[in-house]
N, C-alpha and C positions, 0 to 999 in steps of 0.2 A: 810449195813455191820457194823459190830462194829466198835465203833471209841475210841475219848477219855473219854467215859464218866468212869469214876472212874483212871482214868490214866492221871487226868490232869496236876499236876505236873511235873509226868516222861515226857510227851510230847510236856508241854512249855518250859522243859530245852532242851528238841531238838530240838525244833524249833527253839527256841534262839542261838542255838548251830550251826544250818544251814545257822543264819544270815535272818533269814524270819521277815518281816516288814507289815507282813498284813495277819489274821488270818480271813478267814471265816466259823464258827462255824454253821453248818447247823443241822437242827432238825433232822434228819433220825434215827432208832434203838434206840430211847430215854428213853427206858425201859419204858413209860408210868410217868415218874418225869418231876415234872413242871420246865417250863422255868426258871421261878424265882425263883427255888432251884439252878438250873443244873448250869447255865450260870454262877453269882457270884461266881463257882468254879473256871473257867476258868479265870475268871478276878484276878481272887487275885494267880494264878496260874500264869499268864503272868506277874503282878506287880513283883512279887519277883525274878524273873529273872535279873530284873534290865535291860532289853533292850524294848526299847519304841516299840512295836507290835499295829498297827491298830487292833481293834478288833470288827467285822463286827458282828452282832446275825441276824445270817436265822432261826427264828422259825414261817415265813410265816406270820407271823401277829396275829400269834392265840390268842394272849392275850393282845393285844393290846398294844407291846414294847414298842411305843413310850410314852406312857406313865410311863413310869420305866426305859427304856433302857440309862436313860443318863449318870443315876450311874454306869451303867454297862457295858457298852461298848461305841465303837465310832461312829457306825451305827445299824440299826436295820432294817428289811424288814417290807414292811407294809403290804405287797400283797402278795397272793400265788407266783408260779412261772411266769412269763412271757411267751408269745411265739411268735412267730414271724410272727404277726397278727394284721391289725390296730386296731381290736375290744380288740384285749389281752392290747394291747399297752395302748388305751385311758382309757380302764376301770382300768389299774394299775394305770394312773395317778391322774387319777377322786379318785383313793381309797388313796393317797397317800397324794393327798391335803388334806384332813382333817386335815391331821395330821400338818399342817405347822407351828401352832405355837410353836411347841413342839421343830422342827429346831433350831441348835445356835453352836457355833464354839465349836468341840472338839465331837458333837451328831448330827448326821445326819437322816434323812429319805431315806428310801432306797428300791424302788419300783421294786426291780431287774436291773440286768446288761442291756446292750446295746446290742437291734437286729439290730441295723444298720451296714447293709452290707452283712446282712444272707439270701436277695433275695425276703422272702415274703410282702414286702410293696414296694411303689413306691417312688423314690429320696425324693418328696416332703415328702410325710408321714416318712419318716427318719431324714428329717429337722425337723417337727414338732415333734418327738419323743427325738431331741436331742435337742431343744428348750428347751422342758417342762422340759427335765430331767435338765439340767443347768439350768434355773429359779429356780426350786428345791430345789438347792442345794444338790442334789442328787449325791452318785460317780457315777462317771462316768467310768464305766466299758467293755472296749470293749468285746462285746460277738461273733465276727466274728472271721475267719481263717486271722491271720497276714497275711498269703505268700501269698494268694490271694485276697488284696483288690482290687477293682476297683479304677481310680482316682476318681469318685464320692465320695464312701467313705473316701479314704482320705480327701478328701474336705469337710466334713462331720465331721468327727473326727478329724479333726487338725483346724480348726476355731477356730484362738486364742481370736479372739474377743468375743465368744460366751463364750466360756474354762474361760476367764477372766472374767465374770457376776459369774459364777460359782464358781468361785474363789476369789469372793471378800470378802473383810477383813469384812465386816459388817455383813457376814453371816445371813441374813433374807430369808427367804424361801417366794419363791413370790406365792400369790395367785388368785381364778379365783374371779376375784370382780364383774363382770356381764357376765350374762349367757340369748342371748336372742334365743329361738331355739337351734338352730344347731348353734349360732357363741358367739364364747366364748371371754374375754377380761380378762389378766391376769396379775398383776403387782406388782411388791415390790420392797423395795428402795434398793436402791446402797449407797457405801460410795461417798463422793465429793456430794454430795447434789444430785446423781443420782437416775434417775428411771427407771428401765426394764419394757419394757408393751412386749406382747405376742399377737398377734389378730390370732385367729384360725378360720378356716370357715371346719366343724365337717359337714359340707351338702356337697348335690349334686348338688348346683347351686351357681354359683358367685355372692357375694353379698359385700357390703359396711360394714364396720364395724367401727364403733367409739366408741375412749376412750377421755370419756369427765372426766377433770381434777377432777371431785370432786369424780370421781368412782375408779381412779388409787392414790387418797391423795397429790395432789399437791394445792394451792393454786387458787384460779379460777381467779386472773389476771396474774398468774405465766407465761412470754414469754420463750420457750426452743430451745433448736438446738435438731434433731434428728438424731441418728446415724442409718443408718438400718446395722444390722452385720449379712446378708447374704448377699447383696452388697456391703458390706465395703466402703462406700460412707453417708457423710453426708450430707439431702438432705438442697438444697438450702433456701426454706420458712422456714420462723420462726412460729411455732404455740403458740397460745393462747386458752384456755379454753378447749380445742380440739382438735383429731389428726386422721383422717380417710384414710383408705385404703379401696381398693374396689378387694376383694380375691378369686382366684378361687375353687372349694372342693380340700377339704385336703389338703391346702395350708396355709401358716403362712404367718406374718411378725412381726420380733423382732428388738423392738428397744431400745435404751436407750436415754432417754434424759435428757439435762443436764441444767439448768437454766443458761437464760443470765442476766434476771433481772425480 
């Protein structure tokens, strides 16, 4: 349907007017004009309002946002749309890490909203969906029906521990540093001298998975505590050089660890 494209003015002053704090500008009916004509309307349209508006650019990835999108808005998608599928789910993520070093406070990557809770994946594979997406730095956009979460979900979407990696002031976008098979190893620093690692097992069989220190960037006699923030428990041994779980398919575990010395 028609939107605002040549009407962007008249429409940031209503928005602004409605009190709206988060604009998502999606590509649909684009008359065939580039992104990188179209969008820098809307941004200098939203400036002069004088009310500070999030300003999300859905133009699916076509022209590779993240590379431009910083001047121009606050997030950008990297990926077509999502759907509520673990093969949609992993492949947005797989397309979205490329882009990680382009992440940084004020310019996000943006691999679509959240199907956690919309039924087609299994609890774990929702874990692991909201894992990746909070390593990210990714928003975090609930895509279910409020009135009907499950406590799953809830538990799911309100893990502040996870919420809090995602929200840390250092804004680095973590990525996948070793990829062996089907089991993946994913890390990038926190503020506090912290590191988030990710261990995914992407197979159909439980297997063992280590992150040795020189592949997640910490120091190779560096000793850490680890937090795991699906059990909200930090585990008792202190690791050195290395840190292994042994994971079942389609199953994670995230942690963050923190240097003792």
């Amino acid at each position: 349907m028609p939107g605002s494209l040549g009407h962007e003015e008249q429409d940031a002053h209503t928005f602004a007017s409605w009190g709206i704090d988060y604009l998502k500008y999606d590509n649909c009916n684009n008359d065939g004009s580039k992104p990188t004509v179209r969008y820098p309307k809307m941004t200098q349209a939203l400036m002069k309002t004088g009310r500070p508006i999030f300003f999300s650019l859905c133009e699916w990835g076509d022209m590779h946002p993240a590379l431009w999108g910083a001047s121009v808005g606050n997030s950008w998608r990297t990926t077509n749309d999502i759907a509520d599928n673990w093969e949609s789910m992993v492949s947005r993520a797989d397309q979205n890490e490329v882009y990680a070093e382009y992440a940084r406070p004020g310019g996000w990557n943006d691999p679509d909203m959240l199907e956690v809770g919309n039924g087609g994946m299994t609890k774990d594979e929702y874990i692991i969906h909201f894992s990746i997406w909070a390593i990210s730095k990714s928003p975090l956009l609930i895509g279910c029906d409020l009135k009907n979460m499950t406590k799953d979900t809830m538990e799911i979407l309100g893990n502040k521990e996870v919420i809090a990696v995602n929200q840390d002031p250092f804004g680095v976008q973590a990525k996948k540093v070793r990829m062996e098979g089907s089991l993946e190893i994913w890390a990038g620093p926190l503020s506090g001298y912290r590191t988030v690692v990710l261990l995914v097992n992407r197979g159909s069989t439980r297997e063992a998975i280590t992150a040795n220190w020189d592949d997640i960037g910490l120091p190779f006699d560096t000793v850490v505590k680890a937090r795991d923030l699906w059990e909200h428990k930090t585990l008792h041994e202190q690791f050195k050089q290395k840190l292994t779980a042994t994971i079942d398919p389609h199953v994670c575990k995230l942690y963050v660890l923190k240097p003792i010395y």
